[in-house]
N, C-alpha and C positions, 0 to 999 in steps of 0.2 A: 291545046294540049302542050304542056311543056315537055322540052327536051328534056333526055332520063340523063343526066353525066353520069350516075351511079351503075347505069347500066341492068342488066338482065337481074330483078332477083326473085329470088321464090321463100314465098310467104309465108309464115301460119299464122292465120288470122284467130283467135278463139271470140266466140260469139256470134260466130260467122252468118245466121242466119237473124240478127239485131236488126234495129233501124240500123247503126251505123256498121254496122259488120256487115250488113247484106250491099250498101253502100257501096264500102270498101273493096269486097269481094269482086263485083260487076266491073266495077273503074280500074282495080289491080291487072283484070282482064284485056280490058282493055286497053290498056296501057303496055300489056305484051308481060305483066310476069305472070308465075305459076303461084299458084296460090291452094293450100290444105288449109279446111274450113273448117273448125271443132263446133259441135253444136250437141247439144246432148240426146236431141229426137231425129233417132236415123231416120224419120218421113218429114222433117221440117225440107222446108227446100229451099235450095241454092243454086246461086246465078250459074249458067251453064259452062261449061267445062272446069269447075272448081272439084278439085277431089275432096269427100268427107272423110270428116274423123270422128266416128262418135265418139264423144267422155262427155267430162267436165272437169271444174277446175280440180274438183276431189279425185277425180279419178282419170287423170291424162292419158294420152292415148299413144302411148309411149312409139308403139311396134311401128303405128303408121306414122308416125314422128321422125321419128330412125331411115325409114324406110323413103317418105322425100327429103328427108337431109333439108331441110332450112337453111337460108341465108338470114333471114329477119323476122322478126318477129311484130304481130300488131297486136296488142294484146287489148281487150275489151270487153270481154264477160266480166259480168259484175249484176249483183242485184239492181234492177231497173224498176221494176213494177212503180207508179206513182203510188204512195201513201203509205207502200210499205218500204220503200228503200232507205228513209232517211234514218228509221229507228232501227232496222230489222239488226239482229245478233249475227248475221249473218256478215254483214260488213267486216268485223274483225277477223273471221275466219278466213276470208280472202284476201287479207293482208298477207295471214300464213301461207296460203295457200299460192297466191302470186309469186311469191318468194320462193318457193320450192318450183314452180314454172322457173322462174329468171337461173336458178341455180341448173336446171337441168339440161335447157338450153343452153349455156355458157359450157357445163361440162361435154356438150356436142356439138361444138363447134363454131356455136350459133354469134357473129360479130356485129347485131345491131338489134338492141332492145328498145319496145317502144310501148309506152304504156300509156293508158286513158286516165285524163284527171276529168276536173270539173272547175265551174268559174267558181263555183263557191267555196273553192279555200279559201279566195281572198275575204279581206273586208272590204265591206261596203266604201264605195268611196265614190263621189261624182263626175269624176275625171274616168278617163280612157284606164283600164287597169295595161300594167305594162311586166312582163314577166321579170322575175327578181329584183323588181324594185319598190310592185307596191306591197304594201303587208299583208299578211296573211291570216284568217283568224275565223277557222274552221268553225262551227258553232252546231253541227252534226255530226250524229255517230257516221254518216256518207260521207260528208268532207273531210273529216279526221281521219276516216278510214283509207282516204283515199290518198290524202297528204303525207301518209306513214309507208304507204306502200310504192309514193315519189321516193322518198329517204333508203328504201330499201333496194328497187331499183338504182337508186344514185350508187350507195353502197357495192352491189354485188358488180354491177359494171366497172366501177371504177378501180375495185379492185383486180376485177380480171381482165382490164385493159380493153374493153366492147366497147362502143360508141352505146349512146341511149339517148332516149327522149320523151318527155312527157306530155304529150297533147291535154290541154287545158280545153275541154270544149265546153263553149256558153250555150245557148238554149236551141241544140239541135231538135227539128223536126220532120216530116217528109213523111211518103207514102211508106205504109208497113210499120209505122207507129203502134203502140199500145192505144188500145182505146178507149184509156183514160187518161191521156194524155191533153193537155188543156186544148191543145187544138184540133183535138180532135172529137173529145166532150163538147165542147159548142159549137162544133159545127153541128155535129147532132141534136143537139139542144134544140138552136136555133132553127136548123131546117124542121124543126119539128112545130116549130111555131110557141117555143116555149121559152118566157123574157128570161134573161139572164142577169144579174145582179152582179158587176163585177169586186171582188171584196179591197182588191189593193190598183181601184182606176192610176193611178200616176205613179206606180213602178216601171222604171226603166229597165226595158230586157234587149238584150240583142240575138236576136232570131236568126240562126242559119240553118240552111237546105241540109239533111244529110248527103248529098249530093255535094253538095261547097265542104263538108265536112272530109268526106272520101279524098277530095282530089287536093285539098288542104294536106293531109295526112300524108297521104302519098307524093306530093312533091315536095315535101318536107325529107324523106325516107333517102329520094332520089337525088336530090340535091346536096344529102350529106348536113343537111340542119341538125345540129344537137341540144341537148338541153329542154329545157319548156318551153312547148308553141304556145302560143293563143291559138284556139282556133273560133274565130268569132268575123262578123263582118266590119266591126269598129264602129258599128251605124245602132242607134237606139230608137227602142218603139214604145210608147206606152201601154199598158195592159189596155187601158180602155181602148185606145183608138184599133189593136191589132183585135180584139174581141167587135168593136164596128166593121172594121174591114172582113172580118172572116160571116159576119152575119152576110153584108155584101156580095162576099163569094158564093152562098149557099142559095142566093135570092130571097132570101129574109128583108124584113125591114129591121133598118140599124136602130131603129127606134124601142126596138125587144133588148136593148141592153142598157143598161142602166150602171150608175158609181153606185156601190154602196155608200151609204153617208151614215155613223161616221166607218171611213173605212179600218179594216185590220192592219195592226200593225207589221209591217214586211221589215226584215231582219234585215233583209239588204236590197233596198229600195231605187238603187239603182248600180247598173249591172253592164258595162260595155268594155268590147275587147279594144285593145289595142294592138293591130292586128299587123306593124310594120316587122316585124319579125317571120311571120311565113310571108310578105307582101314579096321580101326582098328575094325570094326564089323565085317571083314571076307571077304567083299567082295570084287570084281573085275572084272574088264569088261571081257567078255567072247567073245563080236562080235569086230575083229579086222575090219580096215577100208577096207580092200579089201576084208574080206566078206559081212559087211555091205553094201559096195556100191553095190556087188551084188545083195543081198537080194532086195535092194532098184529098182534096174535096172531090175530085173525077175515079180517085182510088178508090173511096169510101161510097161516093152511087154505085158505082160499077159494079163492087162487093156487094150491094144490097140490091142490087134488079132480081 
């Protein structure tokens, strides 16, 4: 665990009940601060001693807002579902919407904003991506929505004198995922005894725990890091061999997956952090991919005995 310099703060997490907001929430605990967790189903549930706030981003939840006084903010609600997040008309709305969060927070008091991007602002490129240096070149309504809503946060902080920061997170995964989420789709696939066809075998992804994500964020918070994190392990996998590996985990034979030939074209075919920028506060991912995908695979029997 790394030492807090920043000391005691108290959180509002939105999204709180996410893969990575639920994350956050457990670790923030952990770690000794106070944490208000927005989620918009008063029965979703959350890591224990976390106070709720039911809203959403349309409709904030001001009173109980007011009411723990914030020091920081982690902001991460955001359209997630696979297959609908990349198109959905929803993206631009929480642009807006973000933006009227970061304004209200700042008009109470609030001195560190922090917000969720994604690796795919940038473009594609085979090297380590590295923040404000490599290019950027959003090619979804998600990534553009998301790159707009950096610029906004830049704006409103910098204007009101806040600290901010923009977590750039690459291909988080972990237990309490969606379950259509790729690794969590084949692992089901797979344990089910049904071959799998992978469509883009030799894209490079960089795979982190939400767990290595949480504690990424958070010692970035605490250390007083500004600006855009990577939050990635700097380490790359290809789709096919993490689709072998994850059959592996399930007790499948790896032999149930298969390259498409020829395969689909991937917009950006390969995808890894460069990760010396949160490195420099200490930290480092702790859950390698063959125990994460466990982790991930014993959550998913367990929910189905």
């Amino acid at each position: 665990m790394l030492k807090n310099v920043q000391g005691h703060e108290r959180l509002f997490v939105t999204g709180a009940n996410g893969l990575i907001g639920g994350a956050v929430c457990r670790e923030a605990r952990v770690r000794g601060h106070e944490v208000l967790g927005m989620c918009r189903d008063p029965q979703a549930p959350l890591p224990q001693d976390c106070r709720r706030a039911t809203g959403s981003m349309g409709e904030i939840p001001w009173r109980e807002v007011d009411s723990f006084a914030p020091t920081a903010l982690i902001h991460l609600a955001w359209i997630a579902r696979p297959g609908v997040n990349f198109t959905s008309p929803e993206n631009d709305l929480l642009v807006e919407q973000s933006a009227a969060l970061f304004r209200g927070l700042v008009e109470r008091g609030v001195r560190n904003l922090t917000g969720t991007g994604t690796f795919i602002e940038y473009a594609t490129c085979p090297e380590p991506l590295v923040e404000d240096v490599s290019p950027l070149k959003p090619l979804v309504c998600y990534s553009r929505a998301k790159l707009a809503t950096l610029e906004v946060l830049r704006d409103i902080a910098g204007h009101a004198g806040v600290d901010w920061s923009w977590f750039r997170v690459f291909n988080a995964y972990g237990e309490g995922e969606d379950a259509a989420r790729m690794t969590s789709f084949l692992m089901r696939q797979l344990a089910a005894g049904t071959p799998v066809s992978v469509k883009t075998p030799e894209s490079l992804r960089d795979y982190i725990h939400a767990a290595d994500v949480a504690e990424g964020m958070l010692a970035s918070i605490e250390s007083g890091l500004t600006g855009i994190v990577n939050i990635g392990t700097g380490e790359g996998v290809r789709v096919l061999e993490l689709a072998r590996q994850i059959a592996i985990t399930v007790g499948a034979d790896p032999g149930l997956v298969t390259a498409q030939d020829p395969p689909n074209e991937d917009l950006m075919p390969c995808a890894i952090a460069d990760s010396s920028k949160l490195r420099s506060t200490g930290w480092t991912p702790r859950v390698n991919l063959e125990n994460g995908l466990q982790r991930l695979w014993q959550s998913i029997h367990s929910a189905t005995r």
